[in-house]
ZALONU-116541 format. One line per field, with one value per atom (N, C-alpha, C): atom name; x negated, y, z. Coordinates in steps of 0.1 Angstrom, whole numbers, plus 5000, padded with zeros to 4 digits. Layout:
<vomis>
torse = (CA,...)
xx = (X,...)
yy = (Y,...)
zz = (Z,...)
</vomis>
This chain:
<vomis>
torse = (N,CA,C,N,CA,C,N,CA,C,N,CA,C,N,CA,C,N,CA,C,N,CA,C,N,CA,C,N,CA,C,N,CA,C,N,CA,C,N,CA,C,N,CA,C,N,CA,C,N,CA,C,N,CA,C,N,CA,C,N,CA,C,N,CA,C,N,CA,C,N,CA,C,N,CA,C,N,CA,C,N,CA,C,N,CA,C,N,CA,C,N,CA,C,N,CA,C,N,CA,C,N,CA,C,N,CA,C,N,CA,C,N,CA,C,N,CA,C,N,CA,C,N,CA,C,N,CA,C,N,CA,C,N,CA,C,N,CA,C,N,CA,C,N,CA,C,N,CA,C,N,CA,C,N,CA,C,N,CA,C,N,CA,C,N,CA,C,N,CA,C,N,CA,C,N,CA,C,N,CA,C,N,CA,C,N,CA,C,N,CA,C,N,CA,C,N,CA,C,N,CA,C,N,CA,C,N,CA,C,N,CA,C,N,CA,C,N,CA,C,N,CA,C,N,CA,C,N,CA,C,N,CA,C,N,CA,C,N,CA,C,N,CA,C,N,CA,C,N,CA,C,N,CA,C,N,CA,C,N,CA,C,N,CA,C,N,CA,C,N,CA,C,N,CA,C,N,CA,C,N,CA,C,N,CA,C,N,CA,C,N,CA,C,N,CA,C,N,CA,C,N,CA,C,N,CA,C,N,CA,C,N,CA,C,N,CA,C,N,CA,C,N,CA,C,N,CA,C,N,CA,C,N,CA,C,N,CA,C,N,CA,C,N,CA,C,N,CA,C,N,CA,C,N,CA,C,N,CA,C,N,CA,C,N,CA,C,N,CA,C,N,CA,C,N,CA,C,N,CA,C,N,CA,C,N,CA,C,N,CA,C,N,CA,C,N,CA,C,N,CA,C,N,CA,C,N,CA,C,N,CA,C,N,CA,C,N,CA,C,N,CA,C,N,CA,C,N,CA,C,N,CA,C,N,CA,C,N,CA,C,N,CA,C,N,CA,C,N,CA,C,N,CA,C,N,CA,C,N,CA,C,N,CA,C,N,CA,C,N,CA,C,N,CA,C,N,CA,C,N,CA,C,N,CA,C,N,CA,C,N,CA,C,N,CA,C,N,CA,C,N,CA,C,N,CA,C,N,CA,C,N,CA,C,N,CA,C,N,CA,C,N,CA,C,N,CA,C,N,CA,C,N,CA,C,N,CA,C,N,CA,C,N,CA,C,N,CA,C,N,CA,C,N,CA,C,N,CA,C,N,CA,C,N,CA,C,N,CA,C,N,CA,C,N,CA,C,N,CA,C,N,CA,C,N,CA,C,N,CA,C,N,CA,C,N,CA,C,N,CA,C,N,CA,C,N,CA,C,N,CA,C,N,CA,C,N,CA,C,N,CA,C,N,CA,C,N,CA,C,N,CA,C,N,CA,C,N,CA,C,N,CA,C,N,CA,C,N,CA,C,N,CA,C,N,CA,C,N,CA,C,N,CA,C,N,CA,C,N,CA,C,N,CA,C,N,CA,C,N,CA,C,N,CA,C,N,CA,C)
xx = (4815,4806,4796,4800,4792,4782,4784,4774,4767,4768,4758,4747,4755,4746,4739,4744,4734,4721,4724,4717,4702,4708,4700,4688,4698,4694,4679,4687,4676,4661,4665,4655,4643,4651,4640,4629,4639,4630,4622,4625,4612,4604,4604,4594,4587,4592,4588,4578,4581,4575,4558,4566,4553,4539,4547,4539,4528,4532,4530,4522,4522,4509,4501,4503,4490,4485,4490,4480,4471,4479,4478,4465,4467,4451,4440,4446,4437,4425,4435,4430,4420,4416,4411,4394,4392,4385,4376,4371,4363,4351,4345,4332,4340,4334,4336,4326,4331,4316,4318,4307,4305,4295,4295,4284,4275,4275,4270,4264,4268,4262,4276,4273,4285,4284,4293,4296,4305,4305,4310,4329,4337,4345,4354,4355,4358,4348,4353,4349,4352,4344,4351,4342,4352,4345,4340,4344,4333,4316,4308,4297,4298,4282,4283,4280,4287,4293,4274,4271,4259,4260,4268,4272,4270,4266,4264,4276,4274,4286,4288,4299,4301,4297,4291,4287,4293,4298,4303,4295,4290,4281,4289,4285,4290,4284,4288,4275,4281,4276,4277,4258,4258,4249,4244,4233,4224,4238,4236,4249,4260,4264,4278,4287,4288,4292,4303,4317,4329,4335,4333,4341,4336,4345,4347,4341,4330,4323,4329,4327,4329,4322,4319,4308,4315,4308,4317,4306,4307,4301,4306,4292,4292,4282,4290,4280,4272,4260,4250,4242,4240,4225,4219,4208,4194,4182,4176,4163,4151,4156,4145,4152,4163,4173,4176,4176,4185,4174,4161,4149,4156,4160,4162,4182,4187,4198,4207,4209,4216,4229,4236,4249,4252,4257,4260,4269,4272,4289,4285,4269,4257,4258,4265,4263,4259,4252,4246,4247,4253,4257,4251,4257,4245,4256,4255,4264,4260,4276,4270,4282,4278,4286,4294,4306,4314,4322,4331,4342,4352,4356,4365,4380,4386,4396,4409,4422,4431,4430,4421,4420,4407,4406,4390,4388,4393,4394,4387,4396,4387,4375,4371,4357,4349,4353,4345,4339,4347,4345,4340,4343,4332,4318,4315,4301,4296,4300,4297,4293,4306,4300,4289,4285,4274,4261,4262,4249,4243,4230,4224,4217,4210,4201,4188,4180,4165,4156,4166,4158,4161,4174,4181,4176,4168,4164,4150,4143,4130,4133,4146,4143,4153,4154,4156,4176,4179,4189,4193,4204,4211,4221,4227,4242,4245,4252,4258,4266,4269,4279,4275,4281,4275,4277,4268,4268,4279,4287,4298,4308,4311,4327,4332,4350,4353,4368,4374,4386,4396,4409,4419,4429,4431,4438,4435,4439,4444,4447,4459,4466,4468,4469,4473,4483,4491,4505,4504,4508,4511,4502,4485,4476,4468,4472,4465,4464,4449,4445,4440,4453,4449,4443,4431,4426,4419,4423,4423,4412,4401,4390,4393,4381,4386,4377,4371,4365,4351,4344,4334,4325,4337,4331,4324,4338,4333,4320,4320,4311,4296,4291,4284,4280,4292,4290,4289,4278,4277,4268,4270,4269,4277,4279,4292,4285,4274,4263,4267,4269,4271,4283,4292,4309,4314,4310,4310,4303,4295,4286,4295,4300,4305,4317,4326,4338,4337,4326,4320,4316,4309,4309,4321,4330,4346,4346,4353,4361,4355,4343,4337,4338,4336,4338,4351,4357,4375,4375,4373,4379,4377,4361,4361,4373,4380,4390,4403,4406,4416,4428,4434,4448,4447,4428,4432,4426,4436,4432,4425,4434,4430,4429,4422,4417,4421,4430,4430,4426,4418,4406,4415,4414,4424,4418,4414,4407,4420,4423,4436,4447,4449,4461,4459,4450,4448,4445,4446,4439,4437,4444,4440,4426,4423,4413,4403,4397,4389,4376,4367,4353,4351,4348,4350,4330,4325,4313,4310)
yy = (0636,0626,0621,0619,0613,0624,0638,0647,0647,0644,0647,0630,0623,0608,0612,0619,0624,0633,0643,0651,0645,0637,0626,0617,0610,0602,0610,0621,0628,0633,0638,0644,0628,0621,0606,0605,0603,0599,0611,0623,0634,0635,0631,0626,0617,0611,0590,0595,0606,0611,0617,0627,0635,0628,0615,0608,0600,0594,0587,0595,0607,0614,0621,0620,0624,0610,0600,0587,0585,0587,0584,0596,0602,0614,0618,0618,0614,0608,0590,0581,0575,0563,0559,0559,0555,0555,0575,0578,0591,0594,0605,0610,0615,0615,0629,0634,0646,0649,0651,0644,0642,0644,0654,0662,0664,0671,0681,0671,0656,0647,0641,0637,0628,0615,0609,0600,0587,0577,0568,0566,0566,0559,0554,0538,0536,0530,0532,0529,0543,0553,0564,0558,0566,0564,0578,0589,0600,0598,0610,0606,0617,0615,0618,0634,0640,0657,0661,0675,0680,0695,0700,0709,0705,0718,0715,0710,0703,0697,0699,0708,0719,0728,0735,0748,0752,0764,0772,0790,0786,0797,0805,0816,0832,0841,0847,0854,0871,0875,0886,0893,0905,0909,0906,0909,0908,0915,0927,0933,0932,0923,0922,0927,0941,0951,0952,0949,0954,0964,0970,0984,0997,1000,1013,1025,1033,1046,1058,1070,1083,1092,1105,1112,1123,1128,1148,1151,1162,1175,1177,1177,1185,1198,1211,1224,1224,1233,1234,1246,1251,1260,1255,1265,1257,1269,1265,1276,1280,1270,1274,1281,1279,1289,1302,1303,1313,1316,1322,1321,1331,1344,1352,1352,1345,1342,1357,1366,1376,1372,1366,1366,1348,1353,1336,1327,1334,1323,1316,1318,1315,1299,1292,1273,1269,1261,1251,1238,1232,1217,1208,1196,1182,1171,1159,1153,1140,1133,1123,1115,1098,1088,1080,1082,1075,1067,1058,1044,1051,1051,1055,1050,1064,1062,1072,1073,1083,1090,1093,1100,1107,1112,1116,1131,1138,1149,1150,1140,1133,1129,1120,1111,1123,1128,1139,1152,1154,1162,1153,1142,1132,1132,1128,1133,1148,1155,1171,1171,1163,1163,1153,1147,1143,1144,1159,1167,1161,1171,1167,1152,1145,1133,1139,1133,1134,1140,1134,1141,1152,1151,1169,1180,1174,1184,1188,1177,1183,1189,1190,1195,1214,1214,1227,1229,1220,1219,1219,1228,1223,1227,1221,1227,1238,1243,1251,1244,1232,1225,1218,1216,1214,1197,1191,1174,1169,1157,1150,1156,1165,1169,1156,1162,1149,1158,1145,1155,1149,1158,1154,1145,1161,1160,1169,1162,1167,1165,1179,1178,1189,1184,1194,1193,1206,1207,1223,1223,1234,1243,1238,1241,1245,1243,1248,1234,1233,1224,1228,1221,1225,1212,1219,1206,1210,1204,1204,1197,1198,1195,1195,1191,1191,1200,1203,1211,1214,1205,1205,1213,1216,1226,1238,1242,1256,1255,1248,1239,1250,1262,1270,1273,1275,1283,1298,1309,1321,1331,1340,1349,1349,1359,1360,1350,1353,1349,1335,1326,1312,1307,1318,1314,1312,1320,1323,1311,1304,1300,1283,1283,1270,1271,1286,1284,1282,1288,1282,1269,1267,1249,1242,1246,1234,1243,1252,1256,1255,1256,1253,1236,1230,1213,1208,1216,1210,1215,1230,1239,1228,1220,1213,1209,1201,1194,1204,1201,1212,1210,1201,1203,1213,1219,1229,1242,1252,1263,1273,1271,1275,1267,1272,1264,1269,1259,1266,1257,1264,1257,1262,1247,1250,1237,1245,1234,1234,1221,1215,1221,1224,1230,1242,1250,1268,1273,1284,1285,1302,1308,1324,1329,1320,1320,1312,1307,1299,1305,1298,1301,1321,1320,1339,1339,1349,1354,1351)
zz = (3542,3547,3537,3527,3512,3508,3512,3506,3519,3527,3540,3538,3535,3530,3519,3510,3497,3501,3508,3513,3520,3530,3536,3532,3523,3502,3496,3497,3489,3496,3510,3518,3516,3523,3523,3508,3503,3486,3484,3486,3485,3492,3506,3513,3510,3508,3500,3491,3478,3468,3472,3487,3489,3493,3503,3513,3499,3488,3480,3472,3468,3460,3468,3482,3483,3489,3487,3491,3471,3469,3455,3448,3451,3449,3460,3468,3484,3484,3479,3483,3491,3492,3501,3498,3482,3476,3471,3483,3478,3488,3486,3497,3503,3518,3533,3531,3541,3546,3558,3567,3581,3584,3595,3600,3594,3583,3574,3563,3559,3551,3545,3532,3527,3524,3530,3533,3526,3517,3510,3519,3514,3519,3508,3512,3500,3490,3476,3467,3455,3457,3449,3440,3429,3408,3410,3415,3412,3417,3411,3417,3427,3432,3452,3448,3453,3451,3452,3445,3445,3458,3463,3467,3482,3495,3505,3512,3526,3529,3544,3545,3561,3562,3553,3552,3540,3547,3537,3539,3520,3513,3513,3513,3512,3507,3491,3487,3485,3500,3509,3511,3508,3513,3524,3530,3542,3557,3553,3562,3558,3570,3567,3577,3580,3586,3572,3576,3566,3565,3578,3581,3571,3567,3559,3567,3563,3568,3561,3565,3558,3561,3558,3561,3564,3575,3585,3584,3589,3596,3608,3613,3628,3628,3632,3635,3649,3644,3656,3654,3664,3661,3660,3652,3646,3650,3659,3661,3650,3638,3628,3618,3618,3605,3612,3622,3626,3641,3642,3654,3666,3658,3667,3673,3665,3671,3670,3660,3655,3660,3653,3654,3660,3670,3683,3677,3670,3659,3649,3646,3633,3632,3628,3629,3618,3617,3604,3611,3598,3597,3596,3601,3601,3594,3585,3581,3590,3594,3600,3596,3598,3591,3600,3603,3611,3610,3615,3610,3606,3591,3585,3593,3597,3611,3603,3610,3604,3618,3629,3638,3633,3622,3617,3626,3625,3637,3652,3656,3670,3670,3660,3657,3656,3644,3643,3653,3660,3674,3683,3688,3694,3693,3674,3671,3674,3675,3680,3698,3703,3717,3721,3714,3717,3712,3704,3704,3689,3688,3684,3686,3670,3676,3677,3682,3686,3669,3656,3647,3643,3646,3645,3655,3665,3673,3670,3665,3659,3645,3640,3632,3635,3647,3653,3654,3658,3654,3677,3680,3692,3693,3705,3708,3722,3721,3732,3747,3741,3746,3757,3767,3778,3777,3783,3780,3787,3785,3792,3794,3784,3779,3772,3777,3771,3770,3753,3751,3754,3756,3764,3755,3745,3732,3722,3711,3695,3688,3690,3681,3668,3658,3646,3639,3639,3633,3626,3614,3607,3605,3604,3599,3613,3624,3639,3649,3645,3655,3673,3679,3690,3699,3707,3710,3728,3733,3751,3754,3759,3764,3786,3793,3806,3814,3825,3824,3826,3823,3814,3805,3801,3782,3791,3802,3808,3823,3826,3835,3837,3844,3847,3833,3825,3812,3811,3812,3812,3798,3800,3786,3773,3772,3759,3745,3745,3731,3732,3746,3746,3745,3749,3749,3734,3730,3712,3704,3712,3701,3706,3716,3719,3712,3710,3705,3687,3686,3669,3667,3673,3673,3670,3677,3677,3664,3666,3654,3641,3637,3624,3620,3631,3633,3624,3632,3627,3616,3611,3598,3588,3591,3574,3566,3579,3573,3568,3556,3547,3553,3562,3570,3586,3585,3596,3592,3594,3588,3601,3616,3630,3639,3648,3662,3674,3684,3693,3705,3711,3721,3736,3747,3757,3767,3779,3791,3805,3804,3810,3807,3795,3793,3791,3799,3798,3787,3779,3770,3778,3780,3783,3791,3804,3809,3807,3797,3791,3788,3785,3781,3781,3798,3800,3803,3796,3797,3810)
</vomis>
């Protein structure tokens, strides 16, 4: 019973302590600041603070966008590199900057499905890909990225020169990344009847 009264004893007087320094540095005697001005209260001995009051300065560049970027590759045909279109599998790359993600694979294939921009196309740059694909999944395990699209991709998709040129798109897309070495391209699950001439 005596250590539970000590216990007690003591919690009070450390309170008593705490309540007591912060009256004691607090005090009653200092400036506020009230709505956005400072204000006497008291009798403070300092003088009247030089610093703004409710605003808080932040010395942050212009953009303050914090999110972390990274730079891919997305492949495309290009009608000025490549006019006569020889070989349909022919892709040249475009770098583009997207929100540094641990799904960089997807992002990156995202940026591909949605084409060229308006300067990459004046500068001869397109895709094979049919607009408003969208992906299911991907996944990559053991250096083979497999990735399910819906059906879309194949969507009044005809001539071998374009089946090829859409299955080089993806697969050049992904290869950048050094965790995929293969691609395996598959619409609702299918992969055997897929992107047919």
């Amino acid at each position: 019973m005596n250590k539970t009264i000590l216990i007690i004893l003591t919690i009070v007087v450390a309170l008593g302590l705490v309540i007591f320094g912060i009256r004691l540095w607090s005090g009653e005697d200092n400036w506020i600041c009230d709505d956005g001005k400072w204000i006497k209260h008291g009798n403070p001995s300092a003088a009247k603070p030089n610093e703004g009051c409710g605003i808080l300065l932040v010395n942050q560049p212009a953009n303050t966008n914090t999110e972390e970027t990274m730079t891919v590759k997305v492949f495309f045909g290009n009608s000025i590199f490549d006019p006569e279109v020889l070989d349909c599998q022919k892709n040249f790359s475009v770098e583009r900057t997207i929100l540094k993600t641990e799904a960089v694979g997807r992002a990156t294939l995202e940026e591909l499905l949605a084409g060229p921009t308006d300067a990459e196309k004046a500068e001869g740059y397109f895709t094979s890909i049919n607009p408003g694909v969208k992906i299911q999944s991907l996944v990559v395990a053991n250096g083979v990225a497999n990735v399910d699209f819906d059906e879309q991709l194949e969507f009044q998709v005809g001539g071998s020169c374009r089946v090829a040129a859409i299955a080089s798109e993806i697969r050049e897309t992904l290869k950048q990344f050094p965790t995929v070495k293969d691609v395996v391209i598959s619409i609702n699950g299918r992969t055997e009847d897929i992107l047919q001439p």
